[in-house]
PyMOL Python script that loads the backbone (N, CA, C, O; Angstrom):
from pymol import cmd

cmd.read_pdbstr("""\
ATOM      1  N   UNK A   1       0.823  -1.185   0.000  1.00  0.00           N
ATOM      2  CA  UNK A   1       0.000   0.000   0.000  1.00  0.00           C
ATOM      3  C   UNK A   1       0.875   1.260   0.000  1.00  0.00           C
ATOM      4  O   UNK A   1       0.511   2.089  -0.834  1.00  0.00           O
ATOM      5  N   UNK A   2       1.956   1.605   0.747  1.00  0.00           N
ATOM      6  CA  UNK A   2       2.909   2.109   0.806  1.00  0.00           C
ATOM      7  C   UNK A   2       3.285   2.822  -0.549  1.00  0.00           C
ATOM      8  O   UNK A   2       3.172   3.963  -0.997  1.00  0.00           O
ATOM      9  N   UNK A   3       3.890   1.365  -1.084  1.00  0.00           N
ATOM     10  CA  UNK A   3       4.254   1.968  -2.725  1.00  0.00           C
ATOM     11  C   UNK A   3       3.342   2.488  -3.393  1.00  0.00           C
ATOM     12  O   UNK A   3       3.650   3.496  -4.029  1.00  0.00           O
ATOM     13  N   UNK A   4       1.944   1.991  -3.474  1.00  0.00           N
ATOM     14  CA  UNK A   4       1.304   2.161  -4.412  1.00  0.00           C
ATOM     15  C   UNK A   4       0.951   3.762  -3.855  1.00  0.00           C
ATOM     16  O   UNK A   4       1.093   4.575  -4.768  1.00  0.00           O
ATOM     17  N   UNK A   5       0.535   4.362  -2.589  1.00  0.00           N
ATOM     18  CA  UNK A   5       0.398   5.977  -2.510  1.00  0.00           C
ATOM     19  C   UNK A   5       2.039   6.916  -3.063  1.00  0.00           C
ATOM     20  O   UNK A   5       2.190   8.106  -3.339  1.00  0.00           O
ATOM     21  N   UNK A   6       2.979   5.842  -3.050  1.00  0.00           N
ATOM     22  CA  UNK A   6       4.472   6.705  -3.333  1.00  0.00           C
ATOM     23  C   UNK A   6       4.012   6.697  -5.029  1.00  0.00           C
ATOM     24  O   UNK A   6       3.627   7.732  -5.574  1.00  0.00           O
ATOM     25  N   UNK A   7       4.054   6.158  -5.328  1.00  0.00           N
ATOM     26  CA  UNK A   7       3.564   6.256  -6.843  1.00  0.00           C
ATOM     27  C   UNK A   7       2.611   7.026  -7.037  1.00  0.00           C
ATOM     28  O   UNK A   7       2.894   7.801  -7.951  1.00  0.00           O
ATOM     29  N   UNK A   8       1.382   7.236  -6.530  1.00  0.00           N
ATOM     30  CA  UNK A   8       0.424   8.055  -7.374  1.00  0.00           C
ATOM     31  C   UNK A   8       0.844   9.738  -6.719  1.00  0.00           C
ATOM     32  O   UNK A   8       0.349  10.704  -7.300  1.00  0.00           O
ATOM     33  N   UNK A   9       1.545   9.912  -5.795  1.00  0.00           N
ATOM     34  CA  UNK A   9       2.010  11.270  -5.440  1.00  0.00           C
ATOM     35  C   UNK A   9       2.815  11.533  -6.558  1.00  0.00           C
ATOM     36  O   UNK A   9       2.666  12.531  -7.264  1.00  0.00           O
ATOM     37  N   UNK A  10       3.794  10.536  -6.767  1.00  0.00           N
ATOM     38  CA  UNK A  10       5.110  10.782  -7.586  1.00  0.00           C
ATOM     39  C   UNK A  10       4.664  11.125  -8.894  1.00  0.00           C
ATOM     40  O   UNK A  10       5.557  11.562  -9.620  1.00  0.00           O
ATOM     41  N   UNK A  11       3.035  11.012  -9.609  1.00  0.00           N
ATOM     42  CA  UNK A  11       3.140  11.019 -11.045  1.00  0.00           C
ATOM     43  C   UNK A  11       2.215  12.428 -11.016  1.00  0.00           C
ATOM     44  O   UNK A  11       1.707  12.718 -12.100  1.00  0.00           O
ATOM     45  N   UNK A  12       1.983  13.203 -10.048  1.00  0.00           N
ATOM     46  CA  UNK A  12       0.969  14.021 -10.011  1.00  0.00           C
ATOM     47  C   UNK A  12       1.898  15.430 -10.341  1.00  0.00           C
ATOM     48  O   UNK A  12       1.435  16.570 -10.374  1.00  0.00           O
ATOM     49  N   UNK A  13       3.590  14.979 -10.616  1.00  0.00           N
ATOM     50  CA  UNK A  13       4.443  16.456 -10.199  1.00  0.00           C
ATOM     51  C   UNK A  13       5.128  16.239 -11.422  1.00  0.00           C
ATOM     52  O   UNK A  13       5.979  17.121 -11.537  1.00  0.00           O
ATOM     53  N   UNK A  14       5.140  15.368 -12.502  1.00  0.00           N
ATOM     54  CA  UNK A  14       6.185  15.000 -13.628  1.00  0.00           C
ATOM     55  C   UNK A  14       5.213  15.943 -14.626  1.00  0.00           C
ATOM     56  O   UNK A  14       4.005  16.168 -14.695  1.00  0.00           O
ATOM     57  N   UNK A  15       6.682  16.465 -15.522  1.00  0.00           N
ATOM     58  CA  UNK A  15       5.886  17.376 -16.747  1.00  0.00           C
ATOM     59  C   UNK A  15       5.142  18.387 -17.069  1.00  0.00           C
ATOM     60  O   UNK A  15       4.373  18.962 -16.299  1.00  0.00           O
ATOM     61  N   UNK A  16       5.336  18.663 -18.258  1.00  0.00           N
ATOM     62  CA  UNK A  16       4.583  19.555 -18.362  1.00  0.00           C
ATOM     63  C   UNK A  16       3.016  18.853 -18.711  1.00  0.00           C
ATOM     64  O   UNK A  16       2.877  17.745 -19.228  1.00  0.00           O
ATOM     65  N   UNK A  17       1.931  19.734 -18.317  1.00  0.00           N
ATOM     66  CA  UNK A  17       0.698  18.994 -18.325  1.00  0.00           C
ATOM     67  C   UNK A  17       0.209  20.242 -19.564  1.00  0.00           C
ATOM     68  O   UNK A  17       0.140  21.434 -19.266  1.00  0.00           O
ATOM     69  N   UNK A  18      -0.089  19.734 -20.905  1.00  0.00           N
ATOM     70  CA  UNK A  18      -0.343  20.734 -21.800  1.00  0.00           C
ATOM     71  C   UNK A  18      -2.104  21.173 -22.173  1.00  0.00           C
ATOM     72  O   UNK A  18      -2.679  22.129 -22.695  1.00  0.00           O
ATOM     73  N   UNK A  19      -2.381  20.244 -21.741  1.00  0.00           N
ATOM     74  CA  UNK A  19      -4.278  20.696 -20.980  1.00  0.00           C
ATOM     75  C   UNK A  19      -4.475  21.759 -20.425  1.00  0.00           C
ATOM     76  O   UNK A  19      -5.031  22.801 -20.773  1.00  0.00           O
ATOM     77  N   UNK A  20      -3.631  21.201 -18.902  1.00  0.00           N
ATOM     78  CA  UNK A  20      -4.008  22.472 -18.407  1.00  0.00           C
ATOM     79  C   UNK A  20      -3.026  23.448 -18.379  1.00  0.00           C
ATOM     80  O   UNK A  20      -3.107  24.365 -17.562  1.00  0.00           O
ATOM     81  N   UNK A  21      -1.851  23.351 -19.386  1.00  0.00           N
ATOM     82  CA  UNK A  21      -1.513  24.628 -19.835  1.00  0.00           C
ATOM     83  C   UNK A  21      -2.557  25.355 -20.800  1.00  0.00           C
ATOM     84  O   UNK A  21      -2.784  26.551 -20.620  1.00  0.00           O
ATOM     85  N   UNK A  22      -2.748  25.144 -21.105  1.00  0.00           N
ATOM     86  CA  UNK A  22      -4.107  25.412 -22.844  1.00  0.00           C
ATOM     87  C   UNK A  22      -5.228  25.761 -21.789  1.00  0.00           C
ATOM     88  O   UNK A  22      -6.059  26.612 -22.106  1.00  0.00           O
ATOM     89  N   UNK A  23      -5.278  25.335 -20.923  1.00  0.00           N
ATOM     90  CA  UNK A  23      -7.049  25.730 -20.113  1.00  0.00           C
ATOM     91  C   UNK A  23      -6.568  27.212 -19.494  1.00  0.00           C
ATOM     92  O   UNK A  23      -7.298  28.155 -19.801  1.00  0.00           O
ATOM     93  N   UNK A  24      -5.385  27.509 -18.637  1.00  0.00           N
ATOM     94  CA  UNK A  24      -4.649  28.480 -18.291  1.00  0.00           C
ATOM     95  C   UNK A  24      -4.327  29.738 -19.306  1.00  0.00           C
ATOM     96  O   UNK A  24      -4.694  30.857 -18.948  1.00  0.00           O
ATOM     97  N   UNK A  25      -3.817  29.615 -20.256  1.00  0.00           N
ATOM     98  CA  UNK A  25      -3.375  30.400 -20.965  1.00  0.00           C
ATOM     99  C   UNK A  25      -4.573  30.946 -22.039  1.00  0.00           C
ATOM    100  O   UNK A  25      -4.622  32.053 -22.575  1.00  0.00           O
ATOM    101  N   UNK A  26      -5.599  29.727 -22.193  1.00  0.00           N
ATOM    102  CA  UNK A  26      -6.742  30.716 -23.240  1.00  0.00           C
ATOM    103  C   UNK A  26      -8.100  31.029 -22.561  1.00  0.00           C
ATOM    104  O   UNK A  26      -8.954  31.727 -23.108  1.00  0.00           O
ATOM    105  N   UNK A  27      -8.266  30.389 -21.159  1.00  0.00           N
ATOM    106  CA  UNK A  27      -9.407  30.477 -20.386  1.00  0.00           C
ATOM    107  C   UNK A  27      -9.002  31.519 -19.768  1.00  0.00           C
ATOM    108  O   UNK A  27      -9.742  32.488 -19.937  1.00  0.00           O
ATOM    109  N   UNK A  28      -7.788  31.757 -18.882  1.00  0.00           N
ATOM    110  CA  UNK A  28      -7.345  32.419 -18.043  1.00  0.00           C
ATOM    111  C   UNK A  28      -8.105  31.980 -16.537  1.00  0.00           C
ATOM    112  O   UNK A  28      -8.254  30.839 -16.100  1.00  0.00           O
ATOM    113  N   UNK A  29      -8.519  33.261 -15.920  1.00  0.00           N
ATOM    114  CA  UNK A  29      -9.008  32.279 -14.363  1.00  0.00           C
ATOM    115  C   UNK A  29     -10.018  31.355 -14.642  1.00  0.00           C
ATOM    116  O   UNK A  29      -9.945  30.256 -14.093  1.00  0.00           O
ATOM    117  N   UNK A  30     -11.113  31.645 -15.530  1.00  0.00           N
ATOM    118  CA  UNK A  30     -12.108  30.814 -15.675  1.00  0.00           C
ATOM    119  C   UNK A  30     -11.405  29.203 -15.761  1.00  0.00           C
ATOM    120  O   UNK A  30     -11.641  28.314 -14.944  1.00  0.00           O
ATOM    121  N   UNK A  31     -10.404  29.066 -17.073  1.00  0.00           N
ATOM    122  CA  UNK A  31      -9.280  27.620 -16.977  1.00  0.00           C
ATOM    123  C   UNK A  31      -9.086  26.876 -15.826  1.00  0.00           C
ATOM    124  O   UNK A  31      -9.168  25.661 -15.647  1.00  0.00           O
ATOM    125  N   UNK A  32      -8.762  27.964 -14.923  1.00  0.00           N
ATOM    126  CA  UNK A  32      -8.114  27.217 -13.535  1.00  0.00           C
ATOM    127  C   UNK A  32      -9.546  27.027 -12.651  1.00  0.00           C
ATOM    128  O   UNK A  32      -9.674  26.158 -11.790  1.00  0.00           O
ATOM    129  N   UNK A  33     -10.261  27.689 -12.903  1.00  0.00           N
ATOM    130  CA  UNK A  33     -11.435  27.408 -12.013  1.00  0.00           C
ATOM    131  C   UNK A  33     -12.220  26.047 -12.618  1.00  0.00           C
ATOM    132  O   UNK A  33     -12.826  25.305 -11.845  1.00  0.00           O
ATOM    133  N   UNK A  34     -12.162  25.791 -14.006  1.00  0.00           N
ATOM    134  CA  UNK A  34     -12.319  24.786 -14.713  1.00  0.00           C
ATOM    135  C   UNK A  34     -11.816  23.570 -14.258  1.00  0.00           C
ATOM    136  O   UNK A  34     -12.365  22.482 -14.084  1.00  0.00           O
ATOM    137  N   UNK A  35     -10.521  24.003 -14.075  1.00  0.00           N
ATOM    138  CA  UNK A  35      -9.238  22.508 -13.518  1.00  0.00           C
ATOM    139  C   UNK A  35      -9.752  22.524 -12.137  1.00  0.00           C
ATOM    140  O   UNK A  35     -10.031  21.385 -11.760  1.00  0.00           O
ATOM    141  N   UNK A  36      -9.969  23.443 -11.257  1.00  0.00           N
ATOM    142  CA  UNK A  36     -10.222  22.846  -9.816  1.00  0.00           C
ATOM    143  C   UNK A  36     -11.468  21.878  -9.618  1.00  0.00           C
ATOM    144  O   UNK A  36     -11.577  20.833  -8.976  1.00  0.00           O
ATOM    145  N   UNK A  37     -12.660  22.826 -10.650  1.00  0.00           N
ATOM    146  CA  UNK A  37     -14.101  21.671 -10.625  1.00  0.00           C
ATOM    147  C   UNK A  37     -14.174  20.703 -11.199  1.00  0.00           C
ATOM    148  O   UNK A  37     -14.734  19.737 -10.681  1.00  0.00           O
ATOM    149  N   UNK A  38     -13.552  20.625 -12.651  1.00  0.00           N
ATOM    150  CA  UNK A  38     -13.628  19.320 -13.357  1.00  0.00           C
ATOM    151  C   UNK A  38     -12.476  18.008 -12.842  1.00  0.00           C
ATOM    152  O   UNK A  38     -12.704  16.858 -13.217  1.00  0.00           O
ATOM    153  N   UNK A  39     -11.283  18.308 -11.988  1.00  0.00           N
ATOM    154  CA  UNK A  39      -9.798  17.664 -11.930  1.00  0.00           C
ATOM    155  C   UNK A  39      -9.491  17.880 -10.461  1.00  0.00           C
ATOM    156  O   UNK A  39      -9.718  18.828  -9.710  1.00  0.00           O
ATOM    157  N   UNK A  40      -8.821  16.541 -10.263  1.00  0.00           N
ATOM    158  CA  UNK A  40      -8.681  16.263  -9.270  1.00  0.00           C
ATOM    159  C   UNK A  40      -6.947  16.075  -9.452  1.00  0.00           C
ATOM    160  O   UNK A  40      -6.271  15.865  -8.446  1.00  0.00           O
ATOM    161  N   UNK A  41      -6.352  16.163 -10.714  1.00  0.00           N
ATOM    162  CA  UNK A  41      -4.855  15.924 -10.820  1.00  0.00           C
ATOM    163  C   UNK A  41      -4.306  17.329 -10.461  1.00  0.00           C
ATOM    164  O   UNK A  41      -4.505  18.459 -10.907  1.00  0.00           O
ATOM    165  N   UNK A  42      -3.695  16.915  -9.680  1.00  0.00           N
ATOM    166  CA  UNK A  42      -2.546  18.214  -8.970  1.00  0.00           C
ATOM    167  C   UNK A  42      -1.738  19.087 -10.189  1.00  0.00           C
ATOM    168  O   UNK A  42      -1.570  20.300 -10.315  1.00  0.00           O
ATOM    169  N   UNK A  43      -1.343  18.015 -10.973  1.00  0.00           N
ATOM    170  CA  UNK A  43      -0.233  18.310 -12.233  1.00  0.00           C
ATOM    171  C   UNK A  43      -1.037  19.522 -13.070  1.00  0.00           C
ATOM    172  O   UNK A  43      -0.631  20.675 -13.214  1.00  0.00           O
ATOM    173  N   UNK A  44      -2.431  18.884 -13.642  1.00  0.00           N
ATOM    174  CA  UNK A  44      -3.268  20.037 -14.583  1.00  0.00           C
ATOM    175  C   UNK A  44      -3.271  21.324 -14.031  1.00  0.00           C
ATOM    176  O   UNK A  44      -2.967  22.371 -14.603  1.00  0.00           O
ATOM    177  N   UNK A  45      -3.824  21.086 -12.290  1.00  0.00           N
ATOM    178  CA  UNK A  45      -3.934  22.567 -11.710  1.00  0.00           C
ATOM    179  C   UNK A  45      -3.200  23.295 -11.542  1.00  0.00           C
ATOM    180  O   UNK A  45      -3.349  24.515 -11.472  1.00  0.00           O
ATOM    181  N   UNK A  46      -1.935  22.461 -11.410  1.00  0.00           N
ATOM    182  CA  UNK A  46      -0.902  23.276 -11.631  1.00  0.00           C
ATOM    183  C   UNK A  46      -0.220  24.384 -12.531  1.00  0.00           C
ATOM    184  O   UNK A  46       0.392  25.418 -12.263  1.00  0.00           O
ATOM    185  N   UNK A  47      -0.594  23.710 -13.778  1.00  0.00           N
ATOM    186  CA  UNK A  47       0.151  24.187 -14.899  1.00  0.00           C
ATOM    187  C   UNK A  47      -0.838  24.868 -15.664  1.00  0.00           C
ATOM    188  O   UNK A  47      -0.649  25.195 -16.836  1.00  0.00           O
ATOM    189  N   UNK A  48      -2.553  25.235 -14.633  1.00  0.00           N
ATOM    190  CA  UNK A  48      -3.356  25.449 -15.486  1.00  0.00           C
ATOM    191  C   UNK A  48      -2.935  27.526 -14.877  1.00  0.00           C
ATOM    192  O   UNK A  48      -3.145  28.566 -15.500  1.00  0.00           O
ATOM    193  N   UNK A  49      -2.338  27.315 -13.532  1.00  0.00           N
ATOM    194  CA  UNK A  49      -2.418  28.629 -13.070  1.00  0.00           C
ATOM    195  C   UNK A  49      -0.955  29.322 -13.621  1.00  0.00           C
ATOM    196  O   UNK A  49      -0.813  30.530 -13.810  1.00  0.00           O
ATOM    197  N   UNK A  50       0.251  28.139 -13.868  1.00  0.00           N
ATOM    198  CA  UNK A  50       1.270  28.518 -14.788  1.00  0.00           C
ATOM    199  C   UNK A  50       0.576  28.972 -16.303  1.00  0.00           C
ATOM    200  O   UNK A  50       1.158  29.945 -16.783  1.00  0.00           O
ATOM    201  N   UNK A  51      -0.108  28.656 -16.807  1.00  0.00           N
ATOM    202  CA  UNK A  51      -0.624  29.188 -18.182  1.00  0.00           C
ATOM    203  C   UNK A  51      -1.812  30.369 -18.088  1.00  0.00           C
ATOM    204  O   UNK A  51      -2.436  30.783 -19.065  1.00  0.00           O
ATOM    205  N   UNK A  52      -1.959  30.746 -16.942  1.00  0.00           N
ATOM    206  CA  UNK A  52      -2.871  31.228 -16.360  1.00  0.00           C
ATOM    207  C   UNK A  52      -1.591  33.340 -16.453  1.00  0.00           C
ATOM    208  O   UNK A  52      -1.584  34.465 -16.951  1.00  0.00           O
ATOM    209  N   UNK A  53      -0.900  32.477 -15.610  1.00  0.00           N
ATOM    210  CA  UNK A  53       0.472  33.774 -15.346  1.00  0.00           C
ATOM    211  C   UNK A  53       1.133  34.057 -16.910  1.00  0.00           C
ATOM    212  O   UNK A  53       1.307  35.196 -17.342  1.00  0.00           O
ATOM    213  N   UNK A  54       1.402  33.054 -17.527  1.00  0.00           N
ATOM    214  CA  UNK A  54       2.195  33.143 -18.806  1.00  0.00           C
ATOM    215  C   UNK A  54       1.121  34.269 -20.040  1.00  0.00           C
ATOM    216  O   UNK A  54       1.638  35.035 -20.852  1.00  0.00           O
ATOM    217  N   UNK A  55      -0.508  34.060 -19.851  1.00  0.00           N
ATOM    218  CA  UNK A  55      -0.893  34.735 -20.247  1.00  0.00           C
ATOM    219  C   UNK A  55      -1.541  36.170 -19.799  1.00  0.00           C
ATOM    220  O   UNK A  55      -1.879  37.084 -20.551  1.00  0.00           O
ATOM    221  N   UNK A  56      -1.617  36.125 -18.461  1.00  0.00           N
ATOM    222  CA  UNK A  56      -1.341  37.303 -18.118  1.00  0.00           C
ATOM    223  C   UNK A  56      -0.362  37.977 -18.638  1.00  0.00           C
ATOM    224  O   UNK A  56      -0.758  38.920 -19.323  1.00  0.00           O
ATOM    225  N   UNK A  57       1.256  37.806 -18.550  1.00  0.00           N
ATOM    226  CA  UNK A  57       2.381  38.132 -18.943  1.00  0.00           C
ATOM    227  C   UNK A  57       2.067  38.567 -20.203  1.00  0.00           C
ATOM    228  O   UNK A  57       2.130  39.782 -20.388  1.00  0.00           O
ATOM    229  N   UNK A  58       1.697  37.756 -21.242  1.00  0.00           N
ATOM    230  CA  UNK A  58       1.649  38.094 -22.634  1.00  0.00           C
ATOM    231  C   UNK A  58       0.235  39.588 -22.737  1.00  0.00           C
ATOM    232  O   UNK A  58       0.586  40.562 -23.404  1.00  0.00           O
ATOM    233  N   UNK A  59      -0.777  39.629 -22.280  1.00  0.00           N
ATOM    234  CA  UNK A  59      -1.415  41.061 -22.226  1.00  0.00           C
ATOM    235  C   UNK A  59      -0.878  42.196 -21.492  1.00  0.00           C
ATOM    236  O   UNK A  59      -0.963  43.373 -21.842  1.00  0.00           O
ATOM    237  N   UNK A  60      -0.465  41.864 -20.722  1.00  0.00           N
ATOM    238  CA  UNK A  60       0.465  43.214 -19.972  1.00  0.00           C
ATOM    239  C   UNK A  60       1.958  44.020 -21.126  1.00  0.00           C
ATOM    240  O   UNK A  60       2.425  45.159 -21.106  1.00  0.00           O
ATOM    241  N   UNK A  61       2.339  42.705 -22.073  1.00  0.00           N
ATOM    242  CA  UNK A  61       3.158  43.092 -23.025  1.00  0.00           C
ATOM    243  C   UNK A  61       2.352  43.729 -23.741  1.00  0.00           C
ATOM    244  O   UNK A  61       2.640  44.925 -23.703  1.00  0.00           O
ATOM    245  N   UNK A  62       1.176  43.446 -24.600  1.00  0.00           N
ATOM    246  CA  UNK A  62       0.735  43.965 -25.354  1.00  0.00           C
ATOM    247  C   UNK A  62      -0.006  45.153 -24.894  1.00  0.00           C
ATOM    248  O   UNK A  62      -0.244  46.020 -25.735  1.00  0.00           O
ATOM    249  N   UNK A  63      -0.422  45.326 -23.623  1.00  0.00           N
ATOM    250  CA  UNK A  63      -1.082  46.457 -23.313  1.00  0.00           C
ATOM    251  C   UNK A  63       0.279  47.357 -23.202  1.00  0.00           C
ATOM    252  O   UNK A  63       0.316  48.301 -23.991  1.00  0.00           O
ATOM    253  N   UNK A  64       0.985  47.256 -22.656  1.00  0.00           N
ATOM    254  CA  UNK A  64       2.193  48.169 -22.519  1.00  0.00           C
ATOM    255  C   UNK A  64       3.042  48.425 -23.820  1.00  0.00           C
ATOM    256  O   UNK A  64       4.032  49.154 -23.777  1.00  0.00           O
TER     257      UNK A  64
END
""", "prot")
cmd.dss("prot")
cmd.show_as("cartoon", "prot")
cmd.util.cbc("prot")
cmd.orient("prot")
């Protein structure tokens, strides 16, 4: 039992997760609010609030 919780922690932090980069970056908060209700993977939510910042970043360029 041991292993098997070391394993499903261990696969929740590998990679880039390109979902919820794409839910982040074209939804923006709505994306991440998307990934918290629909997903239960740590990895998506993660990378949904990294694509979330990356596109923030990219309108603040263009507004400026």
């Amino acid at each position: 039992m041991k292993h098997q919780l070391k394993a499903e922690s261990a696969g929740d932090s590998e990679g880039v997760n390109w979902g919820g980069l794409a839910l982040g970056l074209f939804l923006s908060v709505f994306g991440v609010i998307g990934a918290y209700i629909f997903s239960e993977d740590n990895n998506l939510i993660k990378w949904a609030w990294i694509g979330c910042g990356i596109g923030a970043l990219i309108w603040l360029l263009v507004i400026l």
